[in-house]
N, C-alpha and C positions, 0 to 999 in steps of 0.2 A: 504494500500500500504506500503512495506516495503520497505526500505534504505540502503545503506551501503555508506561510504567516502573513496574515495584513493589521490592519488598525484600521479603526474608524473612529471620527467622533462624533458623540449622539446629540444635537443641537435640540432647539425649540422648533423647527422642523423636522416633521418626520424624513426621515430617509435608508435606503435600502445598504446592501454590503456590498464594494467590491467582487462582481463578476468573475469567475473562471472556469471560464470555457469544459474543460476537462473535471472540473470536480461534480462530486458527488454527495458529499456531506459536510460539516461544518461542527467544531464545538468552539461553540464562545467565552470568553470569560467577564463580565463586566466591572469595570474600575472606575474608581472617582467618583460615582453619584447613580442614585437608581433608574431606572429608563422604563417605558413601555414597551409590548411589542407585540406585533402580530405576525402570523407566516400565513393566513389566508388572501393576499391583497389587498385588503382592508388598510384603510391609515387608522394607527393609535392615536388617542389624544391623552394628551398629558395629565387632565385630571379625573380620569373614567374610565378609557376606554383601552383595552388591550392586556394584556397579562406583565404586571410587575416585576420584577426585576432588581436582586438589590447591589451593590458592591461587593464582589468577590462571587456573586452566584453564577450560575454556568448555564447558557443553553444548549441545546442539540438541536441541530435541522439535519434532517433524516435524507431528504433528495431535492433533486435540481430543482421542484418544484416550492418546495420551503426555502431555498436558497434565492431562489427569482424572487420570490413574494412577501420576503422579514422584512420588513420597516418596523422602526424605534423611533423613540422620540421621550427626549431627557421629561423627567418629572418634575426637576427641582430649578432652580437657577444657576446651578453647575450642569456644565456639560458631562456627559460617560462617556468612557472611551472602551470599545471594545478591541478585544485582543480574539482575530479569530486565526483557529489553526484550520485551514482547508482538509479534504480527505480525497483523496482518486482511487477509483476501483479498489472496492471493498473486496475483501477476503475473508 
């Protein structure tokens, strides 16, 4: 299985992750500040809507399909930064 690392950071705007072409899966870590998020295509909002998120918590997007569709978006008035490690062809 191969890897790759990117970073995002999670604004007052929702927004998605860093694309790659070849991957398959995704585990996130969140830093700095908690976040919303959805993987249906749906945009989170900050004070309702999407699944919580706190510092140091982890997600999983399972395929290209939750990977095209994560949008976050900070809760707080600090930004989050995610730390995602990619995944290519599962084994």
């Amino acid at each position: 299985m191969r890897r790759s690392f990117d970073t995002q950071t999670v604004t007052n705007v929702a927004t998605g992750i860093p694309q790659k072409d070849t991957c398959d899966g995704a585990q996130i870590t969140v830093d700095t500040a908690p976040i919303r998020f959805r993987t249906d295509g749906g945009l989170p909002e900050a004070a309702s809507l999407g699944h919580v998120v706190g510092a140091g918590d982890m997600i999983l997007l399972e395929n290209r399909n939750e990977l095209r569709d994560f949008r976050a978006i900070r809760t707080t008035a600090v930004s989050g930064i995610l730390n995602i490690t990619y995944t290519e062809g599962k084994n």
